[in-house]
C-alpha positions as CSV (number, residue, x, y, z in Angstrom):
1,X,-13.5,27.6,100.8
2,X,-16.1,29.0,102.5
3,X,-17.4,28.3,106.0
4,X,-18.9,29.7,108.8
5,X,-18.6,27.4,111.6
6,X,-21.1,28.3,114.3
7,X,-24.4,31.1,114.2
8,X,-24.6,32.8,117.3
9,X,-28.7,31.8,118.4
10,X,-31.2,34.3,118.9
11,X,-33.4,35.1,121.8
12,X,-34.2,32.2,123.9
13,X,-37.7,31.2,125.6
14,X,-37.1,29.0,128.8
15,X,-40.0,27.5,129.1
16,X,-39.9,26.3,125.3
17,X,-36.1,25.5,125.9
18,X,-37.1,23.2,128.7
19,X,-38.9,21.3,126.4
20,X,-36.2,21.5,124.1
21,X,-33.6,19.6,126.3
22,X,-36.1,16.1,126.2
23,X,-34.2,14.7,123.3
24,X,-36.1,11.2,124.3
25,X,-38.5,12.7,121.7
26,X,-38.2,11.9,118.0
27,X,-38.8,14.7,115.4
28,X,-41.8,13.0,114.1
29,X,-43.8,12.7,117.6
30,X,-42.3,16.4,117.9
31,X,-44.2,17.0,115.0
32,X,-47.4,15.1,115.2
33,X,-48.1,17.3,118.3
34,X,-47.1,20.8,117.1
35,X,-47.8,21.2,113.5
36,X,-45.8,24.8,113.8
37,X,-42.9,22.6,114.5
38,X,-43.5,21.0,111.1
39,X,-43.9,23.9,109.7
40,X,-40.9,25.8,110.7
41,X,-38.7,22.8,109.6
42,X,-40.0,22.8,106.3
43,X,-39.6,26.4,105.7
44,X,-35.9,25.9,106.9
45,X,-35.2,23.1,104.4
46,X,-37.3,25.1,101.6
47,X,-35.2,28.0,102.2
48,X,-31.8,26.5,102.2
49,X,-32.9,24.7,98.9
50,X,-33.5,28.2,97.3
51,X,-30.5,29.0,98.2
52,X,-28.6,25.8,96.7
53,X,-31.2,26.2,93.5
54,X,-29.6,30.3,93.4
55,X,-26.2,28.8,93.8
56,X,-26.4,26.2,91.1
57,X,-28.6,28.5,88.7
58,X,-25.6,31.8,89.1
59,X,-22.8,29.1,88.5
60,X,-24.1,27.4,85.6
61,X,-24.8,31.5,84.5
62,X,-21.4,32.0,84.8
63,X,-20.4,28.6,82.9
64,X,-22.3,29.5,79.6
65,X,-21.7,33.5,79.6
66,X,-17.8,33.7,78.9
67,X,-18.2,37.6,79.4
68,X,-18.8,36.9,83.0
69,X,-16.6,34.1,83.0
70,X,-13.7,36.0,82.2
71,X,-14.4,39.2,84.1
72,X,-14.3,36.5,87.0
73,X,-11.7,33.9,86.3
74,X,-8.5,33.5,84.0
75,X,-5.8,31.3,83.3
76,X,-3.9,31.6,86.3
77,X,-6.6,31.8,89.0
78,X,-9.4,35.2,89.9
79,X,-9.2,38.4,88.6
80,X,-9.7,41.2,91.6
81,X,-13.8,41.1,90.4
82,X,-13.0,37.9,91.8
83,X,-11.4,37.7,94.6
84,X,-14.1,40.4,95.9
85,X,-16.7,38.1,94.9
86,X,-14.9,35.1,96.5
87,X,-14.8,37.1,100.0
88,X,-17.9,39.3,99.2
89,X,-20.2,35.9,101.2
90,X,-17.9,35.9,104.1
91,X,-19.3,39.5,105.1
92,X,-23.2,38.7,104.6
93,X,-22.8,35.6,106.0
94,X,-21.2,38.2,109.5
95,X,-24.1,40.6,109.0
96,X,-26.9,38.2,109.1
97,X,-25.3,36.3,112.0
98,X,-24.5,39.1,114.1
99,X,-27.6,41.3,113.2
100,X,-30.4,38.8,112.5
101,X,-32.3,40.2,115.7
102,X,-32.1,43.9,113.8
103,X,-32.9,43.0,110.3
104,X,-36.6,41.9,109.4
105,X,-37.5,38.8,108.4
106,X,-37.5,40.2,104.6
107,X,-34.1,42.1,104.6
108,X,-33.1,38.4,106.5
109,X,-34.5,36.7,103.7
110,X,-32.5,39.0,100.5
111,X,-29.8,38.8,102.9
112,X,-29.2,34.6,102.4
113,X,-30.0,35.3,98.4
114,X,-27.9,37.5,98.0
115,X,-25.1,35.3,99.9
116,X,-26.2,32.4,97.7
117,X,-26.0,33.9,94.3
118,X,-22.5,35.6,95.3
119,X,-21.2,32.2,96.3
120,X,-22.6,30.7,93.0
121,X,-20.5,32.9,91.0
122,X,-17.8,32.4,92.8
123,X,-18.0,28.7,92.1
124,X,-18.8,29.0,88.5
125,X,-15.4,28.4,87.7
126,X,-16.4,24.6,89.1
127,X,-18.3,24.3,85.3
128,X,-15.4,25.3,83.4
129,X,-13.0,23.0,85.7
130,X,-14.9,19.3,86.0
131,X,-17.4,17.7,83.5
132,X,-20.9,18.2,83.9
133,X,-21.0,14.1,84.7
134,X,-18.7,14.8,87.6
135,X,-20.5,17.6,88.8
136,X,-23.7,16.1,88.3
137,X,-22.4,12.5,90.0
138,X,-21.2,14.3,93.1
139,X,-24.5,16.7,93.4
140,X,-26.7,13.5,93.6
141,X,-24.3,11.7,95.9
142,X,-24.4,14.3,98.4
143,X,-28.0,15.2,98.5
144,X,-28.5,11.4,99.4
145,X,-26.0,11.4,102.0
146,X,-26.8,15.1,103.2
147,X,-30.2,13.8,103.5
148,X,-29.5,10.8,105.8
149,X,-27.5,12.8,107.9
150,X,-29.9,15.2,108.6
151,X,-32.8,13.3,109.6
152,X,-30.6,11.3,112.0
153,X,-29.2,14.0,113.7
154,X,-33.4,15.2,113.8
155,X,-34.5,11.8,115.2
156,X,-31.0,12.0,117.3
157,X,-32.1,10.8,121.3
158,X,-28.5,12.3,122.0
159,X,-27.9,15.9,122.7
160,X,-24.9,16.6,119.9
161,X,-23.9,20.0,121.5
162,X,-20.7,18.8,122.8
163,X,-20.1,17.0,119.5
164,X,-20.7,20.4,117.5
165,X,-18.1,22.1,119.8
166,X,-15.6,19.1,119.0
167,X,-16.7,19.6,115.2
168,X,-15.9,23.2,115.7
169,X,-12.3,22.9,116.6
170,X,-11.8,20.6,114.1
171,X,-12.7,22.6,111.2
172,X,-11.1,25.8,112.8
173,X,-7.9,23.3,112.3
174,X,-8.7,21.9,109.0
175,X,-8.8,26.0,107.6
176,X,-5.4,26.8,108.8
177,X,-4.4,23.8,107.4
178,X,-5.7,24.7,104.3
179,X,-4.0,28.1,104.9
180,X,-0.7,26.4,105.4
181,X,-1.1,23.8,101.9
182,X,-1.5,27.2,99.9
183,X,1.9,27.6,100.4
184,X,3.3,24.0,101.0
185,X,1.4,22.9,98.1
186,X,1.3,19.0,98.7
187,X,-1.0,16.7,97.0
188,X,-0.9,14.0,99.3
189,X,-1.5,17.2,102.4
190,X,-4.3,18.0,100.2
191,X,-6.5,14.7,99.8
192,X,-6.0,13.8,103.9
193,X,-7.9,17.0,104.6
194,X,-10.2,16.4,102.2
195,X,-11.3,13.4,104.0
196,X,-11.0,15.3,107.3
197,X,-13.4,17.5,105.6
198,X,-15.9,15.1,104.3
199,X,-16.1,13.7,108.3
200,X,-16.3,17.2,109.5
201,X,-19.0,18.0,107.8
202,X,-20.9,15.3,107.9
203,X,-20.7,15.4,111.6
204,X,-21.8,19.3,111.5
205,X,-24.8,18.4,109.5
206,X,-26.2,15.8,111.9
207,X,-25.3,18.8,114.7
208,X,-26.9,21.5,113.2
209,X,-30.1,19.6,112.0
210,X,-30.5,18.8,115.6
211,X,-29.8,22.5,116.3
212,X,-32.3,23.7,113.7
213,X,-34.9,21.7,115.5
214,X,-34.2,23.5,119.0
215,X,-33.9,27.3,117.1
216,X,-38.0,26.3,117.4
217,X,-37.9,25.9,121.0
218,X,-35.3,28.6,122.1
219,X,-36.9,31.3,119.7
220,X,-40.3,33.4,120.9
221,X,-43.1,33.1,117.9
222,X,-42.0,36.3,116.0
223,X,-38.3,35.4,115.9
224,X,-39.0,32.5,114.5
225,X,-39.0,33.5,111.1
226,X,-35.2,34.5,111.2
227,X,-34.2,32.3,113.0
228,X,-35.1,29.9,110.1
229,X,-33.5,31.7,108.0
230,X,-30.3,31.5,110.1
231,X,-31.0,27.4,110.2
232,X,-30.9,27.4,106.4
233,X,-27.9,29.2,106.1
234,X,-26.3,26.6,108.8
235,X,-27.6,23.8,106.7
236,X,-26.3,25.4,103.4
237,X,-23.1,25.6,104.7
238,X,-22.5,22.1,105.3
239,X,-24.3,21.2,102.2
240,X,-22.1,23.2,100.1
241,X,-19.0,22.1,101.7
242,X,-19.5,18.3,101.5
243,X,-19.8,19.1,98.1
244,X,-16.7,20.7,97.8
245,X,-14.6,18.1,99.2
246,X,-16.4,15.0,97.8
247,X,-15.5,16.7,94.4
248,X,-12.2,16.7,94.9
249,X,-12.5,13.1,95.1
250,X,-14.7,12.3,92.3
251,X,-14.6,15.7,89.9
252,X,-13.5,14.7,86.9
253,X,-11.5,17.3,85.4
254,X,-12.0,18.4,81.7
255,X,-9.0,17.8,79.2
């Protein structure tokens, strides 16, 4: 599975991140008095929906061609196409991270497509596993719950940094754990870090909605524009994941 736990934030304004730490202040009286607030949040959100719509679009591509398909996936687990494509996202996600400030905003922008159609094909193998009911069920379910979690960690009055760092160290645990099942192999291991998951990342998608909200305020005017890129990679992240772990509790698998 793929996650990136933390983006490393780009240049910071004090006097905007003074007004940043006032988290007395809903998102919606943020945004009544600075439209560009508004503005950068939806482009976040709109851009880390393309990138969920270029996930789902390359898997369902990779369910219905079974050239691609097979060139990806066979009986017994990836083919080495496949395993590249598997890690291919861990490096793109590393170069716009640790180079957003040296990339434009365009080359930012291909940059998250490019991570999102990789990871798409990579989890094409998700159509030929569950039923489309399954998949379909678990999409809807965590929309509405990635949703909710969102706006509350928006409308948060509590600063959530020290609750992301927490979060952090907990999914740093929950990967070597998932390390340590490949080999152990227990069912039982399995599902208890699913749930572990599912709580993670819920947690990490209240954190970094609040986090996306303060990349406004800690990034000068024409960084902002990568920096919301970087948010909707963030937000991505957790989306996908929730997915990923709710399916293993209510993927139906085909016979």
């Amino acid at each position: 599975m793929l996650a990136v736990a933390s983006l490393d934030l780009v240049q910071k304004d004090q006097d905007m991140l003074d007004k940043a730490t006032d988290y007395g202040r809903s998102f919606a009286a943020d945004a009544r008095q600075d439209p560009r607030l508004r503005a950068y949040m939806a482009a976040v959100y709109l851009r880390m929906a393309g990138g969920i719509a270029a996930s789902a679009a390359t898997s369902w591509l990779v369910g219905h061609n079974a050239t691609l398909a097979t060139a990806l996936f066979t009986a017994d687990g990836l083919t080495t196409l496949g395993w590249i494509v598997t890690f291919a996202p861990l490096g793109l996600a590393l170069l716009l991270s640790a180079g957003i400030n040296r990339l434009s905003a365009a080359a930012a922008g291909l940059t998250f497509l490019g991570y999102a159609v990789l990871v798409g094909l990579s989890l094409g193998g998700l159509l030929l596993a569950y039923t489309g009911a399954s998949l379909a069920t678990t999409f809807v379910a965590t929309a509405a719950g990635f949703a909710a979690l969102a706006w509350a960690g928006s409308v948060s009055r509590r600063d959530l940094s020290g609750f992301g760092a927490f979060l952090t160290i907990g999914l740093v645990g929950v990967i070597v754990a998932m390390l340590v099942n490949l080999f152990v192999r227990s069912t039982g291991f399995d599902m208890m870090l699913s749930e572990v998951g599912v709580l993670l990342f819920a947690g990490l998608t209240a954190f970094d909605a609040q986090r996306v909200k303060r990349l406004y305020y800690e990034t000068a005017d024409e960084g902002r524009e990568r920096s919301a890129i970087l948010g909707a990679l963030s937000l991505y992240l957790d989306f996908l994941n929730l997915f990923l772990f709710l399916l293993r509790f209510t993927g139906q698998r085909r016979r």
